[in-house]
C-alpha positions as CSV (number, residue, x, y, z in Angstrom):
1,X,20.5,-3.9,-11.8
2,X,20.8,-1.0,-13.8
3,X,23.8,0.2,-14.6
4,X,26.0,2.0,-17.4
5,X,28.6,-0.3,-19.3
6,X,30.7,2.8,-19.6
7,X,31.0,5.7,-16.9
8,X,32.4,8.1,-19.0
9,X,29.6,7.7,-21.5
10,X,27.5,10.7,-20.1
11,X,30.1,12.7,-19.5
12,X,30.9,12.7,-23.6
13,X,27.6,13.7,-24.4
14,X,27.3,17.7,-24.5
15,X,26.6,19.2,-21.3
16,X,23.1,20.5,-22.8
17,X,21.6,16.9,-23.3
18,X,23.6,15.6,-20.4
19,X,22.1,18.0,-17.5
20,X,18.4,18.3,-18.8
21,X,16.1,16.7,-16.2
22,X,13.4,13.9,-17.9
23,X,10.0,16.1,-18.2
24,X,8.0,13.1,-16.6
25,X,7.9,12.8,-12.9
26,X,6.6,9.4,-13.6
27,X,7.9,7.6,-16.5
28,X,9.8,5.4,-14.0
29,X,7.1,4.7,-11.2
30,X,6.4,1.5,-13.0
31,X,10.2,-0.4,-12.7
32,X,11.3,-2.4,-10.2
33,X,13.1,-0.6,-7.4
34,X,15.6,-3.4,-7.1
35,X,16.1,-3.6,-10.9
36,X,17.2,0.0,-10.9
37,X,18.5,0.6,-7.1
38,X,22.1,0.6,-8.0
39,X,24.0,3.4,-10.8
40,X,27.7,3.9,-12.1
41,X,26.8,7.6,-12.8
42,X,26.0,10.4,-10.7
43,X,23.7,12.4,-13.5
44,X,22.1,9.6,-14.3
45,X,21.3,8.4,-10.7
46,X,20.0,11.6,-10.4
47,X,17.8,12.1,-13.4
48,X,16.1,8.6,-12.4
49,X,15.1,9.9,-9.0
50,X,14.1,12.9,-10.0
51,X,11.5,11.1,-12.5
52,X,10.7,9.0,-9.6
53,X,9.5,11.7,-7.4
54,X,6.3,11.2,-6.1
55,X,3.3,13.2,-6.8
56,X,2.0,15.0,-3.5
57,X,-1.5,16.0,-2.9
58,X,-2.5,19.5,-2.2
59,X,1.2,20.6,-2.1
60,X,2.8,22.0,-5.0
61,X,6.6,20.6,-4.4
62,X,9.7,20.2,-7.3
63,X,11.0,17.3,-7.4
64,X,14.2,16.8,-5.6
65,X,16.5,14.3,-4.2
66,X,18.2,13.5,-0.4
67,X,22.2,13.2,-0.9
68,X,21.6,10.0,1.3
69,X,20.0,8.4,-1.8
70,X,22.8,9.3,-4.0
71,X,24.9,7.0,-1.5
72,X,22.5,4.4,-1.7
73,X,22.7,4.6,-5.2
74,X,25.9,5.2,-6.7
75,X,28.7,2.9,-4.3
76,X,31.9,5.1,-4.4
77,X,30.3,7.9,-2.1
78,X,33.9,10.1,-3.1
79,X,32.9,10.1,-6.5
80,X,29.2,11.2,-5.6
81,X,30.4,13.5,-3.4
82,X,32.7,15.1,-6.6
83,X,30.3,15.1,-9.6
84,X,27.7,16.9,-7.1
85,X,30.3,19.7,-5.7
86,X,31.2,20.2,-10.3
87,X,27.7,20.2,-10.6
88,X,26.7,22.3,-8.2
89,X,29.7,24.9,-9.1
90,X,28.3,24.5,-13.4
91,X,24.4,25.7,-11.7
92,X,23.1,22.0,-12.8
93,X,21.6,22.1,-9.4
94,X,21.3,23.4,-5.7
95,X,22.5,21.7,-2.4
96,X,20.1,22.7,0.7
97,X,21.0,21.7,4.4
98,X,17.8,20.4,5.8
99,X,16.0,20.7,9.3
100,X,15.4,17.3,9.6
101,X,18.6,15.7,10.7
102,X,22.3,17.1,11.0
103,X,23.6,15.2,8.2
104,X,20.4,16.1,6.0
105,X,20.7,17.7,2.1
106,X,18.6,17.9,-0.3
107,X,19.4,18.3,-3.8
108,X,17.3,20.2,-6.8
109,X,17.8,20.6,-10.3
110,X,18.3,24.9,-10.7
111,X,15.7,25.0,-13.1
112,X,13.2,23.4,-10.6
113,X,14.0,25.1,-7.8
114,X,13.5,28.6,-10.2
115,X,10.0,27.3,-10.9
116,X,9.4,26.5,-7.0
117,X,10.7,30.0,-5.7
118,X,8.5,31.8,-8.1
119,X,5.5,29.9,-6.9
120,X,6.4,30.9,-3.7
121,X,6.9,35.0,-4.8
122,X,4.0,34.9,-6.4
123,X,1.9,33.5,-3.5
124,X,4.0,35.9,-1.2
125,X,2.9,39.1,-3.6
126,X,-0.4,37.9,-3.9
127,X,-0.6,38.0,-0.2
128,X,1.3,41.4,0.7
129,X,-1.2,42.7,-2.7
130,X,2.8,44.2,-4.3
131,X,5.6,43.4,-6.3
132,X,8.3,43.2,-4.6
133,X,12.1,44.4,-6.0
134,X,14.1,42.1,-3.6
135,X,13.0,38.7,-5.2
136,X,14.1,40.1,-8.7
137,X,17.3,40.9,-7.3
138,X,17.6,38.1,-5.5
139,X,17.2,35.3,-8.2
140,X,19.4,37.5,-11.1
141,X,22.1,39.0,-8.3
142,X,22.4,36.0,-5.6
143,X,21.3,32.9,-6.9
144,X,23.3,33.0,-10.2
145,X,26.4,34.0,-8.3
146,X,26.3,32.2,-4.9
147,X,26.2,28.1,-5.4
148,X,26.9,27.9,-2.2
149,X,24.1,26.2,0.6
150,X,24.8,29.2,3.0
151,X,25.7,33.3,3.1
152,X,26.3,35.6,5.6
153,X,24.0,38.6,6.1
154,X,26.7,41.1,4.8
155,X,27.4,39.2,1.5
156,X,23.7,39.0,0.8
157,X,23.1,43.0,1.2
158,X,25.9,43.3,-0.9
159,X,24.7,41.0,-3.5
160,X,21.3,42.5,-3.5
161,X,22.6,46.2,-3.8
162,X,23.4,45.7,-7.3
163,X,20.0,45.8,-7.9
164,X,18.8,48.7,-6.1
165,X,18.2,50.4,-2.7
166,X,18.3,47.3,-0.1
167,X,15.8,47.8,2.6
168,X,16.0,46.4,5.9
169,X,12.6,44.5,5.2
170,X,14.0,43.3,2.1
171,X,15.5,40.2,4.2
172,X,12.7,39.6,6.4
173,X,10.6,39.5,2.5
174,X,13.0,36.6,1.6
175,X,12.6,34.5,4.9
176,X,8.9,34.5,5.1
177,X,8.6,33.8,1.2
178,X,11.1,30.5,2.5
179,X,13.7,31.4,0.1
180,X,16.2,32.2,3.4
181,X,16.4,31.0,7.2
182,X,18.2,32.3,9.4
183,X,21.3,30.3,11.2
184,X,20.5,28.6,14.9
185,X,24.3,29.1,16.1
186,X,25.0,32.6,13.9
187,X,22.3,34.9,13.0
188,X,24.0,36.8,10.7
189,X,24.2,33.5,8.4
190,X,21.6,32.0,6.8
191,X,20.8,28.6,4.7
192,X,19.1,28.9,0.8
193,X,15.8,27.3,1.7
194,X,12.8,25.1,-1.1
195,X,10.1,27.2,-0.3
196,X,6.7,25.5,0.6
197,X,8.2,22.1,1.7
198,X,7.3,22.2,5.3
199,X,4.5,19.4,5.6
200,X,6.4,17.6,3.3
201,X,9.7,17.2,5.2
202,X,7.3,16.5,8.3
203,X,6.3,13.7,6.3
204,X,10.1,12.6,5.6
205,X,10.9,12.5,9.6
206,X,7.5,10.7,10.1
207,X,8.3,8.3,7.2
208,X,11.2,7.1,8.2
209,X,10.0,6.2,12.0
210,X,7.2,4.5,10.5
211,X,9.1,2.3,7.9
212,X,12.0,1.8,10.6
213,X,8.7,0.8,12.7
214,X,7.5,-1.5,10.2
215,X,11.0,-3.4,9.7
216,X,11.5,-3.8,13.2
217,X,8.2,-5.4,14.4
218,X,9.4,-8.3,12.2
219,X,10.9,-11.3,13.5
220,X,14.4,-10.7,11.5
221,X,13.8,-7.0,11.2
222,X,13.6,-7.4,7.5
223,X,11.5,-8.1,4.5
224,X,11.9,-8.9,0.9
225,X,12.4,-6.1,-1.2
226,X,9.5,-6.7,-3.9
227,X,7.0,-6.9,-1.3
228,X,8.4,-4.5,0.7
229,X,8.4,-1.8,-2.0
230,X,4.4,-2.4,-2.7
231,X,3.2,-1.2,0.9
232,X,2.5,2.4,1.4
233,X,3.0,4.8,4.5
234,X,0.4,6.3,6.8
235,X,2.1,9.4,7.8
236,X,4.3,10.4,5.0
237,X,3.2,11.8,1.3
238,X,6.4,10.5,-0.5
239,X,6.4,6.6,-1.0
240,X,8.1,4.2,0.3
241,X,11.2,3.4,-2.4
242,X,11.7,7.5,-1.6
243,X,12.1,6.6,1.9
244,X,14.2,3.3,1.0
245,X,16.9,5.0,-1.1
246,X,17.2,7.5,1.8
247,X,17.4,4.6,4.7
248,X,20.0,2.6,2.6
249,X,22.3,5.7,1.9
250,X,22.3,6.8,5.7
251,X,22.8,3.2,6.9
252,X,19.9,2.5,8.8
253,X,19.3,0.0,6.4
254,X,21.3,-2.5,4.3
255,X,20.2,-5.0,1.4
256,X,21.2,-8.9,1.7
257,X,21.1,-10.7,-1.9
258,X,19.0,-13.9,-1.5
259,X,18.3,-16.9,-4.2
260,X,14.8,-14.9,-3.6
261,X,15.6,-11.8,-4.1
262,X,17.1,-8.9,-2.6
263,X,15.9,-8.3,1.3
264,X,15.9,-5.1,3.0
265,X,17.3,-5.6,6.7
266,X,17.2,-2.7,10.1
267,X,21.4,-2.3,10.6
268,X,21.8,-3.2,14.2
269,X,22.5,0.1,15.9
Protein backbone atom coordinates (compact mmCIF):
# COMPACT_ATOMS: atom_id res chain seq x y z
CA UNK A 1 0.00 0.00 0.00
CA UNK A 2 1.08 3.46 -0.42
CA UNK A 3 1.35 5.44 2.19
CA UNK A 4 3.35 8.50 3.70
CA UNK A 5 5.83 7.59 6.65
CA UNK A 6 5.14 11.00 8.04
CA UNK A 7 1.70 12.97 7.70
CA UNK A 8 2.90 16.19 8.38
CA UNK A 9 5.50 15.85 5.69
CA UNK A 10 3.31 17.67 2.99
CA UNK A 11 2.02 20.01 5.10
CA UNK A 12 5.87 21.43 5.66
CA UNK A 13 6.43 21.83 2.18
CA UNK A 14 5.36 25.42 1.02
CA UNK A 15 1.85 25.67 0.07
CA UNK A 16 3.04 26.50 -3.65
CA UNK A 17 4.60 22.99 -4.26
CA UNK A 18 2.16 21.36 -1.91
CA UNK A 19 -1.30 22.36 -3.84
CA UNK A 20 -0.04 22.14 -7.55
CA UNK A 21 -1.92 19.37 -9.30
CA UNK A 22 0.64 16.68 -11.33
CA UNK A 23 0.38 17.99 -15.20
CA UNK A 24 -0.21 14.25 -16.35
CA UNK A 25 -3.69 12.84 -16.18
CA UNK A 26 -1.88 9.55 -16.65
CA UNK A 27 1.35 9.03 -15.15
CA UNK A 28 -0.43 6.77 -12.69
CA UNK A 29 -2.75 4.67 -15.02
CA UNK A 30 -0.11 2.08 -14.95
CA UNK A 31 0.15 1.16 -10.89
CA UNK A 32 -1.71 -1.22 -9.23
CA UNK A 33 -4.95 -0.03 -7.74
CA UNK A 34 -4.48 -2.13 -4.63
CA UNK A 35 -0.77 -0.95 -4.30
CA UNK A 36 -1.93 2.62 -4.10
CA UNK A 37 -5.77 2.27 -2.72
CA UNK A 38 -5.05 3.45 0.70
CA UNK A 39 -3.19 7.30 1.74
CA UNK A 40 -2.26 9.10 5.12
CA UNK A 41 -2.67 12.46 3.44
CA UNK A 42 -5.48 14.21 2.06
CA UNK A 43 -3.45 16.37 -0.80
CA UNK A 44 -1.79 13.65 -1.68
CA UNK A 45 -4.74 11.27 -1.99
CA UNK A 46 -6.06 13.84 -4.03
CA UNK A 47 -3.28 14.65 -6.38
CA UNK A 48 -3.07 10.70 -7.20
CA UNK A 49 -6.69 10.67 -8.30
CA UNK A 50 -6.56 13.49 -10.02
CA UNK A 51 -3.62 11.95 -12.26
CA UNK A 52 -5.71 8.97 -12.40
CA UNK A 53 -8.58 10.52 -14.17
CA UNK A 54 -9.62 8.89 -17.08
CA UNK A 55 -9.43 10.20 -20.49
CA UNK A 56 -13.13 10.60 -21.95
CA UNK A 57 -13.90 10.50 -25.59
CA UNK A 58 -15.58 13.24 -27.40
CA UNK A 59 -16.11 15.10 -24.03
CA UNK A 60 -13.78 17.74 -22.92
CA UNK A 61 -14.07 17.08 -18.93
CA UNK A 62 -11.24 18.36 -15.95
CA UNK A 63 -10.32 16.02 -13.99
CA UNK A 64 -12.05 15.82 -10.67
CA UNK A 65 -12.63 13.63 -7.82
CA UNK A 66 -16.06 12.15 -5.75
CA UNK A 67 -15.58 12.92 -1.88
CA UNK A 68 -16.75 9.18 -1.57
CA UNK A 69 -13.21 8.29 -2.88
CA UNK A 70 -11.49 10.40 -0.46
CA UNK A 71 -13.24 8.06 2.23
CA UNK A 72 -12.12 5.14 0.44
CA UNK A 73 -8.93 6.41 0.51
CA UNK A 74 -7.73 8.22 3.40
CA UNK A 75 -9.42 6.04 6.75
CA UNK A 76 -10.09 8.86 9.35
CA UNK A 77 -13.14 10.37 7.24
CA UNK A 78 -12.95 13.56 10.16
CA UNK A 79 -9.62 14.37 8.97
CA UNK A 80 -10.73 14.14 5.18
CA UNK A 81 -13.53 15.94 5.93
CA UNK A 82 -11.07 18.89 7.64
CA UNK A 83 -8.16 19.21 5.19
CA UNK A 84 -10.99 19.51 2.39
CA UNK A 85 -13.21 22.32 4.23
CA UNK A 86 -9.07 24.37 4.86
CA UNK A 87 -8.69 23.64 1.44
CA UNK A 88 -11.57 24.64 0.08
CA UNK A 89 -11.55 28.04 2.31
CA UNK A 90 -7.35 28.57 0.84
CA UNK A 91 -9.17 28.31 -3.18
CA UNK A 92 -7.02 24.89 -3.59
CA UNK A 93 -10.25 23.60 -4.90
CA UNK A 94 -14.11 23.57 -5.33
CA UNK A 95 -16.83 21.33 -3.65
CA UNK A 96 -19.92 20.72 -6.01
CA UNK A 97 -23.16 18.91 -4.81
CA UNK A 98 -24.05 16.52 -7.51
CA UNK A 99 -27.47 15.32 -9.18
CA UNK A 100 -26.60 11.91 -8.96
CA UNK A 101 -27.28 10.88 -5.39
CA UNK A 102 -28.07 12.94 -2.13
CA UNK A 103 -24.96 12.39 -0.59
CA UNK A 104 -22.95 13.08 -3.98
CA UNK A 105 -19.78 15.81 -4.19
CA UNK A 106 -17.52 16.24 -6.37
CA UNK A 107 -14.34 17.89 -5.87
CA UNK A 108 -11.99 20.05 -8.55
CA UNK A 109 -8.74 21.60 -8.24
CA UNK A 110 -9.76 25.78 -8.87
CA UNK A 111 -7.35 26.00 -11.47
CA UNK A 112 -9.23 23.19 -13.46
CA UNK A 113 -12.41 24.05 -12.88
CA UNK A 114 -11.19 27.92 -14.35
CA UNK A 115 -10.01 26.07 -17.43
CA UNK A 116 -13.48 23.99 -17.68
CA UNK A 117 -15.81 27.22 -17.20
CA UNK A 118 -13.98 29.06 -19.88
CA UNK A 119 -14.44 26.23 -22.28
CA UNK A 120 -17.89 26.36 -21.48
CA UNK A 121 -18.12 30.62 -22.05
CA UNK A 122 -16.41 30.36 -24.85
CA UNK A 123 -18.74 27.61 -26.46
CA UNK A 124 -21.66 29.65 -24.87
CA UNK A 125 -20.35 33.05 -26.75
CA UNK A 126 -19.63 31.31 -29.70
CA UNK A 127 -23.14 30.18 -29.78
CA UNK A 128 -25.06 33.49 -28.69
CA UNK A 129 -22.22 35.13 -31.53
CA UNK A 130 -21.23 37.96 -28.11
CA UNK A 131 -19.13 38.48 -25.31
CA UNK A 132 -20.77 38.48 -22.58
CA UNK A 133 -19.96 40.88 -19.22
CA UNK A 134 -21.61 38.50 -16.58
CA UNK A 135 -19.05 35.61 -17.02
CA UNK A 136 -16.12 38.22 -16.37
CA UNK A 137 -17.84 39.32 -13.37
CA UNK A 138 -18.62 36.20 -12.39
CA UNK A 139 -15.25 34.34 -12.21
CA UNK A 140 -13.24 37.76 -10.70
CA UNK A 141 -16.45 38.98 -8.31
CA UNK A 142 -18.10 35.44 -7.25
CA UNK A 143 -15.87 32.69 -7.62
CA UNK A 144 -12.81 34.28 -5.90
CA UNK A 145 -14.99 35.37 -2.96
CA UNK A 146 -17.70 32.69 -2.48
CA UNK A 147 -15.94 29.04 -1.64
CA UNK A 148 -18.97 28.01 -0.81
CA UNK A 149 -21.01 24.97 -3.04
CA UNK A 150 -24.25 27.14 -2.93
CA UNK A 151 -25.62 31.09 -2.97
CA UNK A 152 -28.73 32.64 -2.84
CA UNK A 153 -30.02 34.73 -5.72
CA UNK A 154 -29.66 38.01 -3.75
CA UNK A 155 -25.94 37.51 -2.79
CA UNK A 156 -25.07 36.59 -6.32
CA UNK A 157 -26.74 40.03 -7.92
CA UNK A 158 -24.92 41.61 -5.33
CA UNK A 159 -21.66 39.95 -6.11
CA UNK A 160 -22.03 40.60 -9.74
CA UNK A 161 -22.90 44.34 -9.38
CA UNK A 162 -19.39 45.17 -8.62
CA UNK A 163 -18.80 44.64 -11.99
CA UNK A 164 -21.42 46.51 -13.73
CA UNK A 165 -25.15 46.90 -14.54
CA UNK A 166 -26.63 43.21 -13.63
CA UNK A 167 -29.27 42.35 -16.01
CA UNK A 168 -32.03 40.04 -15.38
CA UNK A 169 -30.64 37.72 -18.24
CA UNK A 170 -27.42 37.87 -16.73
CA UNK A 171 -28.46 34.80 -14.44
CA UNK A 172 -30.30 32.87 -16.93
CA UNK A 173 -26.49 33.44 -19.15
CA UNK A 174 -24.81 31.57 -16.18
CA UNK A 175 -27.33 28.61 -15.93
CA UNK A 176 -27.40 27.63 -19.46
CA UNK A 177 -23.46 28.10 -19.81
CA UNK A 178 -23.80 25.23 -16.55
CA UNK A 179 -21.87 27.42 -14.28
CA UNK A 180 -25.35 27.75 -11.96
CA UNK A 181 -28.54 25.54 -11.25
CA UNK A 182 -31.11 26.57 -9.73
CA UNK A 183 -32.30 24.83 -6.16
CA UNK A 184 -35.27 22.01 -6.41
CA UNK A 185 -36.70 22.97 -2.77
CA UNK A 186 -35.65 27.02 -3.00
CA UNK A 187 -35.39 28.77 -6.20
CA UNK A 188 -33.87 31.64 -5.13
CA UNK A 189 -30.72 29.30 -4.29
CA UNK A 190 -28.65 27.83 -6.53
CA UNK A 191 -25.58 25.18 -6.60
CA UNK A 192 -21.96 26.23 -8.47
CA UNK A 193 -22.19 23.66 -11.24
CA UNK A 194 -18.74 21.75 -13.81
CA UNK A 195 -20.12 22.80 -16.81
CA UNK A 196 -20.36 20.16 -19.75
CA UNK A 197 -20.40 17.07 -17.41
CA UNK A 198 -23.83 15.87 -18.20
CA UNK A 199 -23.12 12.48 -20.14
CA UNK A 200 -20.48 11.93 -18.02
CA UNK A 201 -22.28 11.82 -14.61
CA UNK A 202 -24.98 9.68 -16.72
CA UNK A 203 -22.12 7.42 -17.11
CA UNK A 204 -21.24 7.54 -13.17
CA UNK A 205 -25.06 6.42 -12.22
CA UNK A 206 -24.93 3.85 -15.00
CA UNK A 207 -21.38 2.67 -13.83
CA UNK A 208 -22.07 1.95 -10.64
CA UNK A 209 -25.41 -0.29 -11.42
CA UNK A 210 -23.41 -2.07 -13.81
CA UNK A 211 -20.25 -2.90 -11.60
CA UNK A 212 -22.81 -3.51 -8.50
CA UNK A 213 -24.39 -5.84 -11.37
CA UNK A 214 -21.31 -7.49 -12.11
CA UNK A 215 -20.28 -8.22 -8.33
CA UNK A 216 -23.56 -9.53 -7.58
CA UNK A 217 -24.07 -12.12 -10.33
CA UNK A 218 -21.12 -13.94 -8.65
CA UNK A 219 -21.50 -16.65 -6.44
CA UNK A 220 -19.93 -14.76 -3.24
CA UNK A 221 -20.75 -11.37 -4.64
CA UNK A 222 -17.03 -10.67 -4.97
CA UNK A 223 -13.93 -10.94 -7.01
CA UNK A 224 -10.28 -10.40 -6.62
CA UNK A 225 -9.17 -7.07 -6.83
CA UNK A 226 -6.27 -7.52 -9.62
CA UNK A 227 -8.70 -9.09 -11.87
CA UNK A 228 -11.38 -7.18 -11.03
CA UNK A 229 -9.53 -3.86 -11.75
CA UNK A 230 -8.66 -5.12 -15.58
CA UNK A 231 -12.38 -5.37 -16.84
CA UNK A 232 -13.94 -2.38 -18.34
CA UNK A 233 -17.60 -0.98 -18.24
CA UNK A 234 -20.23 -0.93 -21.08
CA UNK A 235 -22.14 2.08 -20.10
CA UNK A 236 -19.88 4.30 -18.25
CA UNK A 237 -16.76 6.46 -19.86
CA UNK A 238 -14.68 6.63 -16.55
CA UNK A 239 -12.99 3.11 -15.66
CA UNK A 240 -13.61 0.90 -13.36
CA UNK A 241 -10.86 1.80 -10.27
CA UNK A 242 -12.90 5.45 -10.76
CA UNK A 243 -15.93 3.60 -9.94
CA UNK A 244 -14.19 1.32 -7.22
CA UNK A 245 -12.81 4.20 -5.05
CA UNK A 246 -16.26 5.73 -5.22
CA UNK A 247 -18.13 2.16 -4.22
CA UNK A 248 -15.61 1.55 -1.30
CA UNK A 249 -16.02 5.18 0.14
CA UNK A 250 -19.95 5.05 0.02
CA UNK A 251 -19.96 1.54 1.41
CA UNK A 252 -21.48 -0.41 -1.11
CA UNK A 253 -18.50 -2.13 -1.20
CA UNK A 254 -15.78 -3.36 1.22
CA UNK A 255 -12.22 -5.07 0.57
CA UNK A 256 -11.28 -8.48 2.53
CA UNK A 257 -7.35 -9.02 2.68
CA UNK A 258 -6.67 -12.67 1.40
CA UNK A 259 -3.23 -14.72 1.32
CA UNK A 260 -4.21 -13.94 -2.57
CA UNK A 261 -4.73 -10.68 -2.55
CA UNK A 262 -7.07 -8.13 -1.71
CA UNK A 263 -10.91 -9.08 -2.76
CA UNK A 264 -13.60 -6.60 -3.48
CA UNK A 265 -16.96 -7.85 -1.88
CA UNK A 266 -21.06 -6.27 -2.43
CA UNK A 267 -21.83 -5.03 1.59
CA UNK A 268 -24.99 -6.82 2.26
CA UNK A 269 -27.63 -4.15 2.28
Amino acid sequence: METSNNPSTSRKRSRSEDNSPPESHESNQSHSLEDNLIFSDTMVALQMMRAQFPRIDKVSVEPFILQSQLYSSVKDRTQVDRELESLRREKVLRVFKLNTGQDDHALMFMEDYLKQMKRAVKSMETKKQGVFAVFEWFEVHVIHSKPEPCIGHQEILSLLSLGGKVKDEDISLLINAGLLTRQLIDSEMYWFAIPNIGSVLKGLTQGRKELLSLLNRKKYKEMMLAILEKKSLRLSPLDIRFHLRDLLGSGHLKTIQTPSGLVIRVVKN
